[in-house]
C-alpha positions as CSV (number, residue, x, y, z in Angstrom):
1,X,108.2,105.4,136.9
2,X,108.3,109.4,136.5
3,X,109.9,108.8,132.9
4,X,107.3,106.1,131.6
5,X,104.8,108.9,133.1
6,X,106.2,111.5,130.7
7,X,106.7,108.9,128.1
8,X,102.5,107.9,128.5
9,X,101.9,112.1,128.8
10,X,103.8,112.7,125.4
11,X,102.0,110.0,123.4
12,X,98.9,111.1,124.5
13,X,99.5,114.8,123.9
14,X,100.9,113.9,120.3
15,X,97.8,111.5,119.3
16,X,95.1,114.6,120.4
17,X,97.5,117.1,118.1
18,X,97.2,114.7,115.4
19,X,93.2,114.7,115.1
20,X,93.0,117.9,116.8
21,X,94.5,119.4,113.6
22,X,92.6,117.4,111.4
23,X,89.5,119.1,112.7
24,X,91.1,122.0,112.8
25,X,91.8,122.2,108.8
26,X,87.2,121.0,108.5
27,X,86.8,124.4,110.7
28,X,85.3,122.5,113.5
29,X,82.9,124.2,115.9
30,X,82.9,121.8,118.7
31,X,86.7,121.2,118.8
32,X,90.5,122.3,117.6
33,X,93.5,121.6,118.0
34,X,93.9,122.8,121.5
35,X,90.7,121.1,122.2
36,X,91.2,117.5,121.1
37,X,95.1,118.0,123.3
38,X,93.6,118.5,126.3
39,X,90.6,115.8,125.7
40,X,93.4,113.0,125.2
41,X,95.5,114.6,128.6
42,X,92.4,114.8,130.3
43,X,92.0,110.6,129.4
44,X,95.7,110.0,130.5
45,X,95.2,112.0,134.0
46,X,91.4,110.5,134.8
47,X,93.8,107.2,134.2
48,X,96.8,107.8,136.6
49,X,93.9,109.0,139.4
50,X,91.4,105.9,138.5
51,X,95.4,104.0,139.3
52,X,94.7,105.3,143.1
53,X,91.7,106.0,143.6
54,X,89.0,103.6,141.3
55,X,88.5,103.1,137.7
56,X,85.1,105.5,138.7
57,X,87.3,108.3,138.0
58,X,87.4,107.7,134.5
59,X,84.1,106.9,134.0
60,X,83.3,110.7,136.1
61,X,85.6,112.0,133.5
62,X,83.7,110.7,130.8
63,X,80.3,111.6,131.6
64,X,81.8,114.8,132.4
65,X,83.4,115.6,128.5
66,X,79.4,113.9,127.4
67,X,78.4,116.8,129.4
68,X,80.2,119.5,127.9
69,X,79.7,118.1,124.4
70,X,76.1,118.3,124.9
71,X,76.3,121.8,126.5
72,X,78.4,123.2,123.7
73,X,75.4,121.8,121.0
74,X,72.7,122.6,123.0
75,X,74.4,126.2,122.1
76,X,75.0,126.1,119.3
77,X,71.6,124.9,118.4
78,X,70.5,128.3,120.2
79,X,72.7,130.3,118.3
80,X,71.0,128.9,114.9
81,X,74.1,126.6,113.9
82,X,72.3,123.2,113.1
83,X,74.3,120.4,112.4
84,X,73.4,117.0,112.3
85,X,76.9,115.1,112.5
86,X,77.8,114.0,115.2
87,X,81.9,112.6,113.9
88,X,83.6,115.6,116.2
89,X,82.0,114.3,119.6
90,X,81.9,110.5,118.6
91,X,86.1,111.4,117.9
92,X,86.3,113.3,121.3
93,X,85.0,110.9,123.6
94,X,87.2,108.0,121.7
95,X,90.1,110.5,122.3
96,X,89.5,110.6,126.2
97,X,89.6,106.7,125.8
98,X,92.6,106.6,123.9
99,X,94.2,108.9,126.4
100,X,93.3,106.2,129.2
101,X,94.4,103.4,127.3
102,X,97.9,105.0,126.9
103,X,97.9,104.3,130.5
104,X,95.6,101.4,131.8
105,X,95.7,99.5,128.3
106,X,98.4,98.7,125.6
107,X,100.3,101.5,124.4
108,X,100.6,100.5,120.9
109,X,96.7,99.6,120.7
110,X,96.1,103.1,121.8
111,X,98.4,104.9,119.4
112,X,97.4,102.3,116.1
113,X,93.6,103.6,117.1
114,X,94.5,107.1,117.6
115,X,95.8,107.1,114.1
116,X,92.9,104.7,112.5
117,X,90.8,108.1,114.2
118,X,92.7,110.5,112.0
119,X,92.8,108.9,109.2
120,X,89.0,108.1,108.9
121,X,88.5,111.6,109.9
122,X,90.6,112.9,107.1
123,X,89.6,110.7,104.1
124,X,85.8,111.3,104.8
125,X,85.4,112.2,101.3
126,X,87.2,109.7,99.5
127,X,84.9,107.1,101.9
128,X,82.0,108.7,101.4
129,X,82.3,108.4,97.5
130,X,83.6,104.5,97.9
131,X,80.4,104.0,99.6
132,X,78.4,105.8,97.0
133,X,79.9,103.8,94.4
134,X,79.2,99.9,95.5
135,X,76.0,98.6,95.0
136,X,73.7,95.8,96.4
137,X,75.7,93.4,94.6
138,X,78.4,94.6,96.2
139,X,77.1,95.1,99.8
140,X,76.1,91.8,99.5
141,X,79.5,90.4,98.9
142,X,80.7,92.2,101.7
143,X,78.1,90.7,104.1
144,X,79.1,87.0,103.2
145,X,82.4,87.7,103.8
146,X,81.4,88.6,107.3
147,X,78.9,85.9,107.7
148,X,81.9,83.5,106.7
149,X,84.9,85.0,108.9
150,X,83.1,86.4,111.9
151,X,79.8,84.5,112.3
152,X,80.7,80.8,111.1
153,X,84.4,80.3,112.1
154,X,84.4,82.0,115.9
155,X,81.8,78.5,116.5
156,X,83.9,76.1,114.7
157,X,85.9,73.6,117.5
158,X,89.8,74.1,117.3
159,X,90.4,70.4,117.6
160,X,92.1,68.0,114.9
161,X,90.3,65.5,113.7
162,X,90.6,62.5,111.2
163,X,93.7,60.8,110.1
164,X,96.9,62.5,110.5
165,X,95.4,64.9,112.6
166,X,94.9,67.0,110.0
167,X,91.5,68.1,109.9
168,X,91.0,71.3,112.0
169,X,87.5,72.6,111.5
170,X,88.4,76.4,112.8
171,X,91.7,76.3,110.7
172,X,90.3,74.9,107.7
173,X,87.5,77.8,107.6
174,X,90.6,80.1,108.5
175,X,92.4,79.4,105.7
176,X,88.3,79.8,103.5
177,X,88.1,83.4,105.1
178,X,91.7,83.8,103.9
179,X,91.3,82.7,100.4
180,X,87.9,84.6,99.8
181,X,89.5,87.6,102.1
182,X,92.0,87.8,99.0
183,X,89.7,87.5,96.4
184,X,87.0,89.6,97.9
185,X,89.7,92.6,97.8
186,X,90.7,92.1,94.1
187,X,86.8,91.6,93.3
188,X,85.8,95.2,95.2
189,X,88.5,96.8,93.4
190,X,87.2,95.4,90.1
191,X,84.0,97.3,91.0
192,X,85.7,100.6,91.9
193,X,87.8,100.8,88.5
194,X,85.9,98.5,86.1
195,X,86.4,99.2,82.7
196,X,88.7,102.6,83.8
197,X,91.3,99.6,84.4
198,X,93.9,100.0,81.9
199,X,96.2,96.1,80.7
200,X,98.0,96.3,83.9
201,X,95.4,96.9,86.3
202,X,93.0,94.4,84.8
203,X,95.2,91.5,84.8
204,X,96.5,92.1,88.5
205,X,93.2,92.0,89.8
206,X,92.0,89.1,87.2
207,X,94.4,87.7,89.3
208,X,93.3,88.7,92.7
209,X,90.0,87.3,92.1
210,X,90.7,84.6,90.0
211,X,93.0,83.9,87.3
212,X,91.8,80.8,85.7
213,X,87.9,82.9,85.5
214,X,90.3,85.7,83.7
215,X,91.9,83.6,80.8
216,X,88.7,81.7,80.1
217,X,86.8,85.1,79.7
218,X,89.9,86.4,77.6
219,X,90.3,82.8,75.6
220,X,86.6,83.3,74.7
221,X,87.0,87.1,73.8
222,X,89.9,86.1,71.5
223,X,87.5,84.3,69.0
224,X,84.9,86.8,68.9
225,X,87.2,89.8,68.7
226,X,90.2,89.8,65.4
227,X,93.3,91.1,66.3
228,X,92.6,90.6,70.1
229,X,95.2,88.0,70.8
230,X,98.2,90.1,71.9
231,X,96.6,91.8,74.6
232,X,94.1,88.8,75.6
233,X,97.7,86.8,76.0
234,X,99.5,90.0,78.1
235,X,96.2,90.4,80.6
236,X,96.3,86.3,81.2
237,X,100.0,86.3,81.4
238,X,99.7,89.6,84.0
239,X,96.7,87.2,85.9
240,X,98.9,84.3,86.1
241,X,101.9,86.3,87.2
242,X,99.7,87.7,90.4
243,X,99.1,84.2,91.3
244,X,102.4,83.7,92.7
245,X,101.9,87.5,94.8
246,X,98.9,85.7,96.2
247,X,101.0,82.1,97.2
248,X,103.3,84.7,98.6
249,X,100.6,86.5,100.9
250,X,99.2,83.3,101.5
251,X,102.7,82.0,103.0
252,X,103.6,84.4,104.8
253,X,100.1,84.7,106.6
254,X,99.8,81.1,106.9
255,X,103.8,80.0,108.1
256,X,105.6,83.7,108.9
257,X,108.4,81.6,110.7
258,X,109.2,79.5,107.8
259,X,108.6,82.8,104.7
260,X,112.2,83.0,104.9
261,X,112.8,79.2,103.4
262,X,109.9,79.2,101.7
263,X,109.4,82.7,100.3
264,X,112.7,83.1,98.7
265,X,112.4,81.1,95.7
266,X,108.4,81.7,95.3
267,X,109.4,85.4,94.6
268,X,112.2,84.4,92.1
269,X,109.7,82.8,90.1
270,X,107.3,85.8,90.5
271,X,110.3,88.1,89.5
272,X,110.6,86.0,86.4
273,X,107.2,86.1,85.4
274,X,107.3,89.7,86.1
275,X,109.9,89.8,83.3
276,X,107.9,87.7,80.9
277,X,105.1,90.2,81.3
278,X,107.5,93.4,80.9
279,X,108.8,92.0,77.4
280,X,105.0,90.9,76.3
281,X,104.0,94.9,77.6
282,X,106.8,96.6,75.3
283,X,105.3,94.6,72.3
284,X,101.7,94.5,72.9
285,X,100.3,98.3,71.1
286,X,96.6,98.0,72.1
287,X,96.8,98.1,76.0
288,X,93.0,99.2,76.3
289,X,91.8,96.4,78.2
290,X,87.6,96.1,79.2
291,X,87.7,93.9,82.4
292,X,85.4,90.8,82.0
293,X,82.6,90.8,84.8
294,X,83.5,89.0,87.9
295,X,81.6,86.7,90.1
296,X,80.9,87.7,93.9
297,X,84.0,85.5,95.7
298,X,82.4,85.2,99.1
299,X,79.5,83.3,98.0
300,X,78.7,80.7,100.4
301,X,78.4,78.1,98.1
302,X,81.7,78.9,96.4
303,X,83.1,78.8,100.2
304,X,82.1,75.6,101.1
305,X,83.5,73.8,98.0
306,X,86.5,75.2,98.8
307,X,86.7,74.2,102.4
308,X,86.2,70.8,100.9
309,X,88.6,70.9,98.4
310,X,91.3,72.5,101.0
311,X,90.2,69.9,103.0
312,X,90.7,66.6,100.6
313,X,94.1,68.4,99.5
314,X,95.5,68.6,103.0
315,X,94.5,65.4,104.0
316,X,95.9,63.5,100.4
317,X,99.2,66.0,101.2
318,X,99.7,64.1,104.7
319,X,98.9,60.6,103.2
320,X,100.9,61.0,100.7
321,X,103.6,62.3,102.5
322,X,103.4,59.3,105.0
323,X,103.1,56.3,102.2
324,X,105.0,57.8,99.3
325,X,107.1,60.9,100.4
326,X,108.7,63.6,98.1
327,X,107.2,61.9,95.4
328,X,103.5,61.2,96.4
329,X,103.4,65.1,97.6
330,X,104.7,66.4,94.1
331,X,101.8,63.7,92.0
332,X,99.4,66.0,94.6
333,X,100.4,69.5,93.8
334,X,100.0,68.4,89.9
335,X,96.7,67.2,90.2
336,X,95.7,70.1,92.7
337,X,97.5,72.9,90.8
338,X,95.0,71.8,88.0
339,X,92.5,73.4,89.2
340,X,93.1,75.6,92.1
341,X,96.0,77.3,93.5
342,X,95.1,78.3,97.0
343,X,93.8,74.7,98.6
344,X,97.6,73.0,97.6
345,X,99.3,76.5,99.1
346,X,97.5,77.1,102.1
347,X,97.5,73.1,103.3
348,X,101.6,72.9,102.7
349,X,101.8,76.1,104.4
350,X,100.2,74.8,106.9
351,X,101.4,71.4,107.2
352,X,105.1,73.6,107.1
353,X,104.2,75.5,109.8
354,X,103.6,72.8,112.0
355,X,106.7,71.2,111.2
356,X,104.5,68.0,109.1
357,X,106.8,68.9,106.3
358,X,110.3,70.4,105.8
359,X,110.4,74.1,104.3
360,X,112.4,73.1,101.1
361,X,109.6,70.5,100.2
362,X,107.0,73.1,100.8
363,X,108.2,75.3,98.3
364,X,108.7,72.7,96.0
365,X,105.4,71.4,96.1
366,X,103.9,75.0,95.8
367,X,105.7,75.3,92.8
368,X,105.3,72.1,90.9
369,X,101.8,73.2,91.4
370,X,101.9,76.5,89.7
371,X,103.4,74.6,87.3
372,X,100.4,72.3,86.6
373,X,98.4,75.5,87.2
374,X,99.7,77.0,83.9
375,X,99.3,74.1,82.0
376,X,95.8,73.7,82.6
377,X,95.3,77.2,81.7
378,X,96.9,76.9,78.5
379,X,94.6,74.3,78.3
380,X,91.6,76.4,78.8
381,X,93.3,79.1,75.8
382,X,93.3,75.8,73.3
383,X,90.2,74.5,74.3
384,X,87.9,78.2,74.0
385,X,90.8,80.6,72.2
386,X,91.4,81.2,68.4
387,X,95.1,79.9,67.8
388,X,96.6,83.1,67.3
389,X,96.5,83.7,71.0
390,X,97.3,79.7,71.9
391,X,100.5,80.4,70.0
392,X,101.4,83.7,72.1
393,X,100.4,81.9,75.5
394,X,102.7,79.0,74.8
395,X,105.0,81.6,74.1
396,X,104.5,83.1,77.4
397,X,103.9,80.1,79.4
398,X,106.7,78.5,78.2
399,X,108.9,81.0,79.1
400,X,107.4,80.8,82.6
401,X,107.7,77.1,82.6
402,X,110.9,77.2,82.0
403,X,112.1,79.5,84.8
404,X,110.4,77.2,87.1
405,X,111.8,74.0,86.0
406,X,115.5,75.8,86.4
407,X,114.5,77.1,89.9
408,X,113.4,74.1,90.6
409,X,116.8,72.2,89.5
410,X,119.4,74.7,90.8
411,X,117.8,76.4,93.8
412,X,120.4,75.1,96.8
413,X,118.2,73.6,99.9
């Protein structure tokens, strides 16, 4: 008991050093590094007391550091110094609960928040400036995605419904908030770069948001700008190459037990494409790319249809998987990868994770779809591109193809 005591003392003493010296370096008036030390002790000790004695100890200890803060601003108001923040005492008094939690809480809850605390203390510029630099648009955005992953699905019943037991309400809107979680973090770091994205940049978050909205913009750029084909064909080739770090993130968050059979030969074909986009990069000489505007990815509307979709996909995965097997799920990732990615990855995740379907089918299926996924989008480059960049996708994509076929053919399992 004395040691874990010592242990819990220690950890608290370390997390007030850490955002004690962060105010220390901003020339704090309020609080230092000694300060913010004693704060977080002063938590752990009102702790070990409230362990004997009440849990109205702590709350006598916090009212008492409230008490001093406001003594110590009341002088400083006196004295002339007039400051309207108010981050040093907000941090203080979430120190003296970190300091308890280290005791009465979960240790690793306190220290992850003692460190979020620092952190947001010490980038306070680089915030402040992000802030600045979004717009209603982009506010927005952010809102939806809210309204989408902490208003609509904490109502949703956890219950399976339909045939096969597939249809979850709350996990179907999971995997939404997932998918437009994704795309929502590619689509604010479009607006923080924009056109300051170089080739590189612009295709991995083409990707992000949405690949097949990437090569149609680029397809149609190709006819209206000469001499454009070369770098249209390495930005698509970049977009469809991020596609497969997004089936990856998507795995893993979806069916972390089963990554390990399923991840494996995902990232070979991602390491592949990777390739394909190094040797397209070392002959492309124009790599000043504009990034194409991007539509707001947490649009209700947009959300919906894709619960739907995900929906229909899982559902025709389990009935196909029950009246056709192997070969009924493979006709369904063609048709799916057709036109989206993320509904045929997230429901064989899913249906993976619950041990519907074997791991080495999974990956299978998540790959014939990428598969289908490229083909329509070399669709999309014949349909709205000039042919000088069709002939350089089909260059590209075919290389691509073909490293999937042979992963598909000589992967053991």
């Amino acid at each position: 008991m004395e040691d874990n005591a010592f242990v819990q003392l220690g950890v608290s003493l370390l997390l007030g050093l850490l955002v004690g010296m962060q105010r220390e370096r901003t020339d704090s008036v309020i609080a230092g590094i000694r300060t913010f030390t004693l704060i977080t002790a002063f938590g752990t000790v009102c702790a070990w007391l409230a362990a004997q004695h009440g849990g109205w100890i702590i709350a006598a200890g916090l009212l008492a550091l409230a008490a001093l803060l406001l003594i110590a601003n009341l002088a400083r108001i006196k004295a002339g110094d007039i400051d309207p923040g108010l981050t040093t005492e907000i941090a203080a008094l979430l120190l003296f609960g970190v300091g308890a939690c280290v005791v009465v809480g979960q240790m690793p809850v306190a220290v992850a928040l003692g460190g979020v605390i620092a952190l947001l203390l010490h980038f306070k510029k680089p915030l402040h400036e992000f802030v600045k630099g979004i717009g209603d648009t982009d506010i927005k955005a952010i809102m939806q995605f809210v309204l989408v992953a902490l208003v609509i699905m904490p109502v949703l019943p956890d219950r399976d419904y339909g045939p096969y037991g597939v249809l979850n309400p709350f996990k179907i809107w999971l995997m939404v908030a997932l998918m437009v979680g994704i795309s929502l973090a590619g689509y604010v770091a479009f607006k923080m770069f924009g056109a300051k994205a170089g080739t590189l940049l612009g295709g991995l978050l083409g990707g992000l948001v949405s690949s097949t909205a990437t090569t149609a913009s680029y397809a149609r750029r190709s006819t209206k700008t000469p001499g454009s084909a070369n770098l249209a064909a390495l930005v698509i080739m970049i977009a469809s190459t991020t596609v497969f770090v997004r089936v990856l993130v998507e795995v893993v968050t979806v069916a972390p037990g089963n990554f390990i059979q399923i991840g494996p030969p995902l990232a070979a074909m991602l390491a592949a494409c990777c390739v394909i986009v190094a040797v397209a990069f070392r002959f492309t000489r124009d790599r000043s790319a504009e990034l194409p505007a991007q539509e707001n990815p947490a649009e209700l509307k947009s959300a919906l249809i894709f619960g739907a979709l995900y929906a229909v996909v899982i559902l025709a995965v389990a009935a196909a998987k029950d009246h056709f097997g192997s070969s009924g799920l493979y006709t369904v990732a063609v048709l799916s990868g057709l036109t989206d990615m993320d509904a045929i990855t997230l429901s064989t995740a899913q249906l993976v994770n619950s041990g519907t379907l074997d791991a080495s089918t999974g990956w299978r299926v998540i790959l014939v779809a990428s598969l289908s996924n490229l083909i329509f989008k070399a669709g999309i480059v014949a349909a709205l591109g000039d042919g000088g960049l069709l002939r350089r996708i089909s260059i590209l994509f075919g290389g691509a193809l073909l490293s999937g076929i042979a992963i598909l053919l000589l992967w053991p399992g």
